[in-house]
Backbone as numpy.savetxt, mean C-alpha at the origin, in Angstrom:
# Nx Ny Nz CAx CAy CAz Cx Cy Cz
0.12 -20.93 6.79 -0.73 -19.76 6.79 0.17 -18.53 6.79
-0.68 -17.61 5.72 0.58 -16.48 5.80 -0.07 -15.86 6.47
0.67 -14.45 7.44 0.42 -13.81 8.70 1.29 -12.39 8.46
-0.08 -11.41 7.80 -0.11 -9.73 7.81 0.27 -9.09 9.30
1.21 -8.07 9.24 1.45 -7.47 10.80 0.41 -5.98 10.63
-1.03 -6.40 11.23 -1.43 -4.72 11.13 -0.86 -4.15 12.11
-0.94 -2.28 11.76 -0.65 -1.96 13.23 -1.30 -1.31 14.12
-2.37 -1.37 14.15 -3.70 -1.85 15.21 -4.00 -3.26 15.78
-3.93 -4.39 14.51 -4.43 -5.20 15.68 -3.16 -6.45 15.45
-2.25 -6.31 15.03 -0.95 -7.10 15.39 -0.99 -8.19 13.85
-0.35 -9.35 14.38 -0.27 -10.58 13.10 -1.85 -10.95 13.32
-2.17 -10.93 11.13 -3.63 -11.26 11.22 -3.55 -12.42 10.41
-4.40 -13.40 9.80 -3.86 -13.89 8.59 -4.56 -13.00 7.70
-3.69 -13.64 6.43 -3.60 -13.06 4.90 -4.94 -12.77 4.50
-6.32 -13.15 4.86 -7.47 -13.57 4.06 -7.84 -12.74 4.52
-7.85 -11.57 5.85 -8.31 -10.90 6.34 -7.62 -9.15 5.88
-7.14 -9.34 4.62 -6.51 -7.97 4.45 -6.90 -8.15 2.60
-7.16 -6.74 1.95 -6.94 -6.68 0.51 -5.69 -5.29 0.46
-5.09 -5.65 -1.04 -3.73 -4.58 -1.31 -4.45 -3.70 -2.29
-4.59 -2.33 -1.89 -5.49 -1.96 -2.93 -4.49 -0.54 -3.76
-2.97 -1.30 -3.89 -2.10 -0.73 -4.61 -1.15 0.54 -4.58
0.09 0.80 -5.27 0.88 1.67 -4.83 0.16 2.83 -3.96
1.48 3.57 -3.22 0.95 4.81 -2.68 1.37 5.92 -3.30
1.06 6.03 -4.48 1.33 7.80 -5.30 0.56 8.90 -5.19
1.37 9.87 -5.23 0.89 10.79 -5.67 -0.13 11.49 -6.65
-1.10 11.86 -6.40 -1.99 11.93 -7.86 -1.75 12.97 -8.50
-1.89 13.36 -9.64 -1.19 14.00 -10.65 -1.44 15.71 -10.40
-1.50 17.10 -10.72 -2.04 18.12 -10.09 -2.72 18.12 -11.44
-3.37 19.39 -11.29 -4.28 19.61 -12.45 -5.28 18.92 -12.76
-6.05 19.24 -14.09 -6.74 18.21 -14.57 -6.85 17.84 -16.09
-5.53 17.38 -16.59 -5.22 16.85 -17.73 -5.74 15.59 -18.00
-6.93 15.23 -18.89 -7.40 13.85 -18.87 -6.03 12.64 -18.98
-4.78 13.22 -19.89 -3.79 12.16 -19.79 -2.83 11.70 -18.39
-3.05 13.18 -17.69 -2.29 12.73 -16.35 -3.32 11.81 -15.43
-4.51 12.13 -15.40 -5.50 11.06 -14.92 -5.26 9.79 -14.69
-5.47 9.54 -16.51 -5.27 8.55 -16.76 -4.30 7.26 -16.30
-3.50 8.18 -16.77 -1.51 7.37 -16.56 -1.82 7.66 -15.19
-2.19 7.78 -14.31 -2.49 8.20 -12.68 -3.23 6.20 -12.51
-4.52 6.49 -13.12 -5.59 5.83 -12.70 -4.85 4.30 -13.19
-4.81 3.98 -14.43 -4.20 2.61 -14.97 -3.14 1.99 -15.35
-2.23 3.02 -14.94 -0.77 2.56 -15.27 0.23 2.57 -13.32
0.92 1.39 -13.63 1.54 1.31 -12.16 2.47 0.91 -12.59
3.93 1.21 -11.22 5.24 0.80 -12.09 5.61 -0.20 -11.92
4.87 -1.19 -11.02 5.24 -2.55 -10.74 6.83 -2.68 -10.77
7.69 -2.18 -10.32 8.65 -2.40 -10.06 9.40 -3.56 -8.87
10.00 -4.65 -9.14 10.62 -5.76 -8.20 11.60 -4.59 -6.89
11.42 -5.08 -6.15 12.00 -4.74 -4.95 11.02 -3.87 -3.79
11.36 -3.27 -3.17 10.76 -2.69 -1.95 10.01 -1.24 -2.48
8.07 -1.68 -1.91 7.23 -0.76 -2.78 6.55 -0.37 -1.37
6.11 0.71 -1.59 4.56 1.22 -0.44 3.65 0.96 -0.91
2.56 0.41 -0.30 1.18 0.22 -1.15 0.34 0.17 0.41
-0.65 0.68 -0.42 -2.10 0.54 0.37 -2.33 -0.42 0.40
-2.70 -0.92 1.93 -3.60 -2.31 2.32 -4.87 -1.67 3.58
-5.75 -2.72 3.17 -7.18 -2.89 4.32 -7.09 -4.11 5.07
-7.15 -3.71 6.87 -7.52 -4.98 7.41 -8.85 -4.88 7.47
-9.82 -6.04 6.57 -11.20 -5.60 6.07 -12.16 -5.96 7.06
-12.21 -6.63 8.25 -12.95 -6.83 9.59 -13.29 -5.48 10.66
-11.93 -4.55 10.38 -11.67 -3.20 10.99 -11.55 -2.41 10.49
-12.14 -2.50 9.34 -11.91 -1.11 8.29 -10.57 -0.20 8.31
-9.29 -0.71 9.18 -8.42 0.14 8.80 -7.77 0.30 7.86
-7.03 1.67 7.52 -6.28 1.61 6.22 -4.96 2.04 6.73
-3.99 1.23 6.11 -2.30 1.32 6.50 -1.55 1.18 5.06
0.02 1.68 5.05 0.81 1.62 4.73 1.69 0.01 5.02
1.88 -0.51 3.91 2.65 -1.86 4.18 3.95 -0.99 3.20
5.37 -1.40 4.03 6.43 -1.67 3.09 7.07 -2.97 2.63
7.05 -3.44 0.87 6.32 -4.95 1.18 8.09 -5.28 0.06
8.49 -6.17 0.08 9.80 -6.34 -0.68 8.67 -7.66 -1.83
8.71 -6.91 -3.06 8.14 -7.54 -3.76 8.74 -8.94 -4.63
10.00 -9.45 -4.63 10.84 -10.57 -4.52 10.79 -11.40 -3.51
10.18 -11.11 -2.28 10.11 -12.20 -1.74 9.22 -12.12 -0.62
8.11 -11.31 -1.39 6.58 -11.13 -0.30 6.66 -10.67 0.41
7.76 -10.12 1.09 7.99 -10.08 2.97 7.59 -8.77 3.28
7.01 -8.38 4.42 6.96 -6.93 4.79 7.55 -6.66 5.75
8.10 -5.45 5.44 9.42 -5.07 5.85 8.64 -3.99 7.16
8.01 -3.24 6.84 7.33 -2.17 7.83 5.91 -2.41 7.46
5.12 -1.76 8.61 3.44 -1.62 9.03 3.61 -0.13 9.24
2.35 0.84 8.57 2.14 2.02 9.92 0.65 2.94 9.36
0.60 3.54 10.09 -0.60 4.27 9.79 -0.42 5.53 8.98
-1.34 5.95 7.97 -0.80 7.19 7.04 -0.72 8.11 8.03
-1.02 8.58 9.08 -0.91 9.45 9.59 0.86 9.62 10.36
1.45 8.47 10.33 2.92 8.30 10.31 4.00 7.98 9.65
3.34 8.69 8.00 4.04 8.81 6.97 5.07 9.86 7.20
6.23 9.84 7.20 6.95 10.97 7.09 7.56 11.22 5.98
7.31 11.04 4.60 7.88 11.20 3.19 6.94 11.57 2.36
6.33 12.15 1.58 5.63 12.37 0.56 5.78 11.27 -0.29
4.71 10.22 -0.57 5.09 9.52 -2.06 5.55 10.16 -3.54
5.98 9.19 -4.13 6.60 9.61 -5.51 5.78 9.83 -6.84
């Protein structure tokens, strides 16, 4: 069984969380092409990503830092203890 660390309610299993994808920046303005490339394009890049996850029993929403080579998460925290602006 794989085992999510929220950080509210500790190790959950896996079935109890969805990844609902990078944490970017959204584009300024309102250029339908920056939208776009906003809305359906992601950089899926291998190695260590931020992405949005839900623990979906508690409606919380957190920051996972997740090493995408080998699943693992590296950090848990709450957006409100973001200290970086995403990219």
């Amino acid at each position: 069984m794989k085992l999510i660390p929220c950080p509210l309610n500790g190790l959950r299993n896996a079935t109890e969380f969805a990844c609902l994808g990078e944490v970017r920046q959204p584009p300024s303005g309102d250029a339908d092409n920056s939208w776009a490339s906003y809305v359906w394009h992601r950089l899926n890049e291998a190695g260590v990503v931020r992405e949005w996850w839900s623990h979906l029993p508690s409606t919380t929403w957190f920051i996972a830092e997740r090493d995408t080579t080998t699943d693992r998460f590296l950090r848990t925290y709450l957006p409100s203890q973001m200290t970086e602006a995403p990219a």
